[in-house]
N, C-alpha and C positions, 0 to 999 in steps of 0.2 A: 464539380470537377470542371477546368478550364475545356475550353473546347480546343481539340488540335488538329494539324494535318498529320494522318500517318503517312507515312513512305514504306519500301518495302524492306523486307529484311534482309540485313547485309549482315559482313562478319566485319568487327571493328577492330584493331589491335591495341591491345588490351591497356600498351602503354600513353596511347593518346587519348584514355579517359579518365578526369577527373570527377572525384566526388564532392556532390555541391553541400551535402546535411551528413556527412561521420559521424558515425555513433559507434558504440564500446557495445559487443556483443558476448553472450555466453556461448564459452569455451566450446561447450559439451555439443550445445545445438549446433555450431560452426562444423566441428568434427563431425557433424551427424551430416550436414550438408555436402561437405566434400567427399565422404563416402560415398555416398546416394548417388554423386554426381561422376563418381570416379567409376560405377557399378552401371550405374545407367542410360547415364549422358546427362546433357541440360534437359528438363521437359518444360521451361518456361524462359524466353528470350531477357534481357534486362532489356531497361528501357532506358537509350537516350536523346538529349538534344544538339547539331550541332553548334561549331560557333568558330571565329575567325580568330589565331589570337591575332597580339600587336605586330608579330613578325611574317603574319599571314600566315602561317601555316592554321591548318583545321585540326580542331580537337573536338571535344565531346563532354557535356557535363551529363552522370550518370542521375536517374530524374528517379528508379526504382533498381532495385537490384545490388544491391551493394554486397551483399552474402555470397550470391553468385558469384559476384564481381570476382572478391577475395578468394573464392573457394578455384577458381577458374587459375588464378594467380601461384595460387599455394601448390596446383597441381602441373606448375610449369608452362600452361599451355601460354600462346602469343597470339591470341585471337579470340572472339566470343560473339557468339550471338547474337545481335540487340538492333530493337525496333528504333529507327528514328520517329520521332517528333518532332513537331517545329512549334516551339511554348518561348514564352519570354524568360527571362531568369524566374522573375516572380512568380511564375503559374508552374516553371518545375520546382522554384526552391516549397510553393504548397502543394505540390504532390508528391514530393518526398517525404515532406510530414504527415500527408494524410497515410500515406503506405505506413510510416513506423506506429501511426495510433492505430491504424488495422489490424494489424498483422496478431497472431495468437501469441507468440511470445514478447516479452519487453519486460523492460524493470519498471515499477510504478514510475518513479521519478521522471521518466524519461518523457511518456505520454504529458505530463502535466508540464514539462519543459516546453513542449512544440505547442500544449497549447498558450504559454507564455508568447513561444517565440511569436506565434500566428498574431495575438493580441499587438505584439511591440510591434508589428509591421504595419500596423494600423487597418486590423480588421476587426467591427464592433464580432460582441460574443453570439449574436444569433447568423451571422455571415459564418464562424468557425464552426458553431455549430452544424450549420448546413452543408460545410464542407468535411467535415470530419462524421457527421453521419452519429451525431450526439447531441441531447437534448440542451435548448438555451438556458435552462434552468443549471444544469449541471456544468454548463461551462461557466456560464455565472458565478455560480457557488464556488468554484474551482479558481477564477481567476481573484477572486476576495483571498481565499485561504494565500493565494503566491503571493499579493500582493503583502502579504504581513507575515511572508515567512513561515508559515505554519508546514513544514515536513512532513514533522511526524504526523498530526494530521490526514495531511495531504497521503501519506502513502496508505494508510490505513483506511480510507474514505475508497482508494483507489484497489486494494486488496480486500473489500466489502467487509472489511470486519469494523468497521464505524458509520451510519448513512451521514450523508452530504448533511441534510437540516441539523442533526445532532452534532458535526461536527462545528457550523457555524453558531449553534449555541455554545456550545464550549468556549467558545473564542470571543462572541458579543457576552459572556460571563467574565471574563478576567479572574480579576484576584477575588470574586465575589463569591465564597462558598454557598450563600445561601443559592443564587442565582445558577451555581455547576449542579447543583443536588437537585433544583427545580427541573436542570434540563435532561438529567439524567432520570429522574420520575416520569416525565413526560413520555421520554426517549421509548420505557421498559410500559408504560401504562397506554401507550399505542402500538406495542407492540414489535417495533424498531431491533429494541436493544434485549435480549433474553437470555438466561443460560447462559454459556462458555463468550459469548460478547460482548454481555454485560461485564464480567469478568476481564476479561480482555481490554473493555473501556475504559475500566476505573482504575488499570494496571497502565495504559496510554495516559492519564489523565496524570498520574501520581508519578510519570518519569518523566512527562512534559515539565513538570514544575522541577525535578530537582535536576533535571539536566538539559532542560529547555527545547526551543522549538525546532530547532534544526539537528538531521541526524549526520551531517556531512562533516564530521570532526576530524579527520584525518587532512579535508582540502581545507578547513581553517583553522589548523592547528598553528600555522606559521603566523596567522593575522591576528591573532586570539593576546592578549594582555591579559596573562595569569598574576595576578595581584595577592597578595595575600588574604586580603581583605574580601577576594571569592571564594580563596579557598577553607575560608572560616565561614563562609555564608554555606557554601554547600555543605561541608563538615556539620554544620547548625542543622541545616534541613534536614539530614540524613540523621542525625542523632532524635530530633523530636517524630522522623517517621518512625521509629525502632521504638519510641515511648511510646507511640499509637498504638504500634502491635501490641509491646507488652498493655497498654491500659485494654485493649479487645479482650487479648487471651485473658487476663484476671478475672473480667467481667462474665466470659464464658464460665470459664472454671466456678466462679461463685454459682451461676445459676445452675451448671450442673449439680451443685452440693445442694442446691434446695432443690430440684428436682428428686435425685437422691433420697432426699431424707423425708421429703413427700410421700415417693412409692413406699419406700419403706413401710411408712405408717400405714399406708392405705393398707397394701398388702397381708396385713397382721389384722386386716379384722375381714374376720371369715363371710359375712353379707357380703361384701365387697369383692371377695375374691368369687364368690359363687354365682354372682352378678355379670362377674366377666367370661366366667367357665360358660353359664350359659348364652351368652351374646356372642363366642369365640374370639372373644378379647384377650385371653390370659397367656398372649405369648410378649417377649420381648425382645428389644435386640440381644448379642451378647452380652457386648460391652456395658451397656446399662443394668442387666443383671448382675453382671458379675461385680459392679458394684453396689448394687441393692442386698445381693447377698453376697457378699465375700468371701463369707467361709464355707458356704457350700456351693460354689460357684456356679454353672446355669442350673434353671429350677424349670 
């Protein structure tokens, strides 16, 4: 964190501060703020810097507090709380971003945004790491996935349902099936990826490919050149995922019939059933009984 002079606390009018780092916040948690704040008062000052503009007059670029800010705004008032500092633009524009990668709430995207934005301002990844209070490794890996567009990715890496190393295999894999399968064994045989994330991985992995890396379709929807010629390629993808399934489910269904027809036989020779009576082997699921024995349904 940059080092600063504080000064002491004044009240600022609210229309001579602007915001240096805007961001798009949730509805819910905003209304949760301004309640709190409407109920209680402030319990925490914002923080800002001043500054001269061109026409002399003073203003104020807001460094932490922007929720406040608005919430302060929404509820009429002409005046707020807030600590001066005395920081250069650059040391409040990276303290404003280390506050939004703090802070408990945020949408993935947004944290992997500042740590863009920090990198293009030209700070190496173990400087942001040290200023944001996050391992070099992980801003590493993070600043790779931005660099190639990886979203989906990216949000999922950032919402723990994929780790960082597994995601950058995925990606040093490409179009290489053998090489995604490699990293996906890997991933599950250290123990990374298990149960409902394994799941979840291979369900990322299989939308990545038929509707690519980026999830922000709405803000490129205008720049996007729908050709016919993609929309036969996706229609293509999507028709031979739907052969996948059906060739799985067949391949299931068969092995259930020789399983089936296995018990069956076993079952009809009385060693074997007496075998399992005494071992407390001789129960089964439903569904498998019931078609072992059909017509007399569970046994």
């Amino acid at each position: 964190m940059p080092t600063h002079r504080k000064s002491e606390l004044r009240l600022v009018q609210l229309d001579s501060i602007k915001v240096l780092n805007p961001r798009d916040r949730n509805q819910k948690v905003f209304d949760g703020v301004v309640d709190n704040i409407k109920s209680v008062g402030l319990k925490k000052p914002i923080v800002v810097t001043p500054r001269s503009g061109e026409d002399g007059q003073p203003y104020y670029l807001l460094v932490c507090g922007e929720g406040r800010l608005n919430a302060f705004r929404n509820l009429g008032e002409e005046k707020i709380p807030a600590l001066l500092i005395d920081v250069s633009n650059d040391e409040a524009f990276i303290m404003s971003l280390v506050e939004n990668i703090a802070r408990r709430q945020y949408r993935p995207l947004e944290i992997l945004s500042n740590i863009r934005i920090l990198f293009e301002r030209g700070y190496a990844p173990s400087v942001i790491a040290e200023k944001t209070g996050l391992t070099g490794t992980y801003v590493s890996g993070i600043l790779s996935l931005l660099r190639q567009g990886e979203e989906r990715l990216l949000v999922a890496v950032e919402k723990g349902l994929v780790p960082l190393n597994t995601a950058l295999d995925i990606v040093g894999a490409g179009d290489d099936d053998k090489a995604l399968q490699a990293a996906m064994q890997e991933a599950y045989e250290s123990g990374r990826l298990r149960g409902n994330k394994l799941k979840m991985a291979r369900r990322l992995i299989e939308r990545r490919r038929t509707l690519g890396n980026s999830i922000s379709h709405r803000a490129k929807r205008n720049n996007v050149d729908v050709s016919s010629s993609s929309l036969v390629r996706v229609y293509e993808q999507e028709v031979e995922r739907k052969r996948m399934i059906l060739r799985k489910s067949d391949l299931t269904q068969k092995r259930l019939m020789f399983v089936t027809s296995a018990l069956r036989k076993l079952m009809a020779n009385e060693n074997f059933v007496n075998l399992l009576r005494a071992e407390h082997l001789d129960m089964m699921p439903v569904y498998l009984a019931e078609r072992v024995w059909p017509d007399r349904g569970i046994r």
